[in-house]
C-alpha positions, 0 to 999 in steps of 0.5 A, spaced: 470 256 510 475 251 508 474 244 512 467 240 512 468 233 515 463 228 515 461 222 521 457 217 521 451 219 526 450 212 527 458 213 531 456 218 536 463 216 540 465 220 534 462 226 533 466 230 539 473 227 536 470 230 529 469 237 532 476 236 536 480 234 529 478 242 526 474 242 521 470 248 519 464 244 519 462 237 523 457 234 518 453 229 521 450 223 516 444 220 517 444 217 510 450 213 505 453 211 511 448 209 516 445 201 514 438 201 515 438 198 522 441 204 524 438 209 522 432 211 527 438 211 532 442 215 528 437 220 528 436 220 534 443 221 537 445 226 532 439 231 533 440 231 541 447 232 540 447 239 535 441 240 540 445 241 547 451 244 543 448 249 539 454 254 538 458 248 534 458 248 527 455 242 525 450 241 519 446 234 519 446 231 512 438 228 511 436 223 507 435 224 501 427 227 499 424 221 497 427 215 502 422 213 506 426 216 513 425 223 510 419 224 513 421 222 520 428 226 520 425 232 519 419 231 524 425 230 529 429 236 527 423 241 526 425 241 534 432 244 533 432 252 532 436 254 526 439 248 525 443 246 518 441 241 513 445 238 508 438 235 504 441 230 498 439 229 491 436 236 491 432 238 483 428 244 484 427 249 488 420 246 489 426 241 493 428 246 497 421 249 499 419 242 502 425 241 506 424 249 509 415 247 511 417 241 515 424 245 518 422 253 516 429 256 521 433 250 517 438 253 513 439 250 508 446 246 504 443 243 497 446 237 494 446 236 486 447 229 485 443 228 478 443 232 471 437 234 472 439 238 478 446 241 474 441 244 470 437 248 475 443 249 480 442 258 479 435 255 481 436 251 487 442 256 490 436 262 489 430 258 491 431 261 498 435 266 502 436 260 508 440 256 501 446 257 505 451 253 500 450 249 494 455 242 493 456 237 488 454 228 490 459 226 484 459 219 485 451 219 484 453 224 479 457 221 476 453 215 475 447 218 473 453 221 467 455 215 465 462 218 466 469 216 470 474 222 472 475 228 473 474 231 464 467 228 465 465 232 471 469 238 469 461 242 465 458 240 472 463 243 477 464 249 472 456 250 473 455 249 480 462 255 481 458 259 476 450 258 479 453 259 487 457 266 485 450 268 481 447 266 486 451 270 491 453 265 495 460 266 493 465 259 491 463 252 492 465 248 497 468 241 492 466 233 494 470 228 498 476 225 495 474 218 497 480 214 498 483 217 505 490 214 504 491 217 497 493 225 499 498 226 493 491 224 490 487 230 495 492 235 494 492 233 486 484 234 484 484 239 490 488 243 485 483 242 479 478 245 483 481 250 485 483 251 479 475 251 477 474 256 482 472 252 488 475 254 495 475 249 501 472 242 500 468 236 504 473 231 507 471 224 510 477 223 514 481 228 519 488 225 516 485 229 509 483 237 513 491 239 513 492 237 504 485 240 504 488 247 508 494 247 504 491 246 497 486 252 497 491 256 501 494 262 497 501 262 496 506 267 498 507 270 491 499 270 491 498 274 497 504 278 496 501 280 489 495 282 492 497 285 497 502 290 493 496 292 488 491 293 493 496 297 497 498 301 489 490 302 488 489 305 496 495 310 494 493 311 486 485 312 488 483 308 483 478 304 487 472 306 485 474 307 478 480 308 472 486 304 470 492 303 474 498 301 471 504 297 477 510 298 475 512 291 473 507 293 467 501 289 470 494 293 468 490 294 473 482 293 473 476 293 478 475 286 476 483 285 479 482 288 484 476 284 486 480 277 486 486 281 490 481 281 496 477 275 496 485 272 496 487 277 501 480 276 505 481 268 505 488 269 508 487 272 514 480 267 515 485 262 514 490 266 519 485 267 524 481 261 524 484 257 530 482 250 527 487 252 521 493 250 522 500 251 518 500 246 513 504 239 514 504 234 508 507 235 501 512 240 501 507 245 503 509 250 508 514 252 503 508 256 498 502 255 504 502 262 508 503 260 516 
């Protein structure tokens, strides 16, 4: 999963248009960017549209566990079978635990929006095997830090890449890159999360999906890479064990091995998924694979 692309469930004239645009992901958000007077409307547009398409892949972002519209956005959702929840400002696996009485087939993506919560992350991503996912609030985040940019986040994202692959979840999706005009900016911190270990990120705009898919796509010299050791690995016969070494000098160990499938697995996700399309802003179709 590369996309995930959030709509105010107050707009449900939006939510087919969200699905249509090719995200992985539809998430339909019951909390920052639903005004009070539009929250029990919001609830309610947004549970009867997952629970008519339920073969979509949408997720419903609750409020957060300590609003009081909580309680009512799960009473409604405890109707819905094995819905997705993104829950907000998750601390504690005791967070995860509450949601998973009121909705028990819930599965579940927790959001860690506070220092308290980085810290428990391993605990929160374990709390359950219905945790799904876990994933950063960085502007709550970064607040609650006293912090601006991407240096005083770097720990933080760091932990949560760590706590979601100890966990077994595998990489982490990154947050919203709040400035929809900006994709220089997006393909920019794409590339830092990347680099961290993130694979696909949350998007607040479909103009962001196509510099998203671009930024998290291995290039063609990655996948050639991979291709070619996983290929000297079947002929050599040292998959399960030994040292390799290629012909351009490249010691080969099973952790290496490791990496050249995760980049060759994500590749054909990407070239089979139908929602992603060959990338087509920044130069990218040059380095992306179509």
């Amino acid at each position: 999963m590369l996309t995930a692309l959030y709509v105010p469930a107050n707009r449900p004239d939006r939510f087919a248009k969200a699905v249509a645009a090719g995200p992985d992901l539809v998430v339909f958000d019951l909390e920052d960017a639903v005004p009070v007077a539009d929250k029990a409307d919001a609830r309610g547009w947004a549970v009867a549209w997952v629970a008519a398409n339920a073969q979509r892949p949408v997720e419903i972002r609750v409020n957060a566990l300590r609003s009081p519209w909580i309680a009512d956005d799960l009473a409604a959702i405890s109707a819905v079978p094995s819905v997705r929840l993104r829950v907000p400002k998750v601390e504690s696996a005791a967070d995860v635990h509450a949601v998973l009485e009121k909705v028990p087939s819930a599965r579940i993506t927790a959001l860690i929006e506070s220092p308290l919560g980085v810290e428990r992350a391993f605990e929160i991503a374990t709390a359950s095997p219905q945790v799904v996912a876990v994933a950063l609030g960085e502007a709550d985040l970064s607040s609650a830090l006293g912090v601006d940019g991407p240096a005083g986040l770097a720990w933080s994202r760091a932990r949560l890449v760590s706590a979601s692959r100890a966990a077994g979840l595998g990489a982490p999706m990154m947050s919203v890159y709040p400035n929809v005009s900006d994709l220089d900016g997006l393909r920019r911190t794409s590339a830092e999360g990347r680099a961290l270990g993130f694979v696909g990120r949350t998007a607040i705009h479909p103009r962001q999906l196509a510099t998203i898919v671009e930024a998290f796509t291995p290039t063609r010299e990655q996948v050639a890479a991979a291709e070619e050791l996983l290929e000297a690995v079947e002929k050599a016969d040292v998959s399960n064990g030994g040292v390799l070494v290629l012909p351009d000098g490249r010691m080969v160990d099973p952790a290496m091995i490791g990496r050249a499938r995760e980049v060759t697995a994500l590749v054909r996700e990407i070239r089979t998924s139908s929602t992603h399309q060959p990338p087509v802003s920044g130069g990218g179709p040059r380095d992306a694979v179509g």
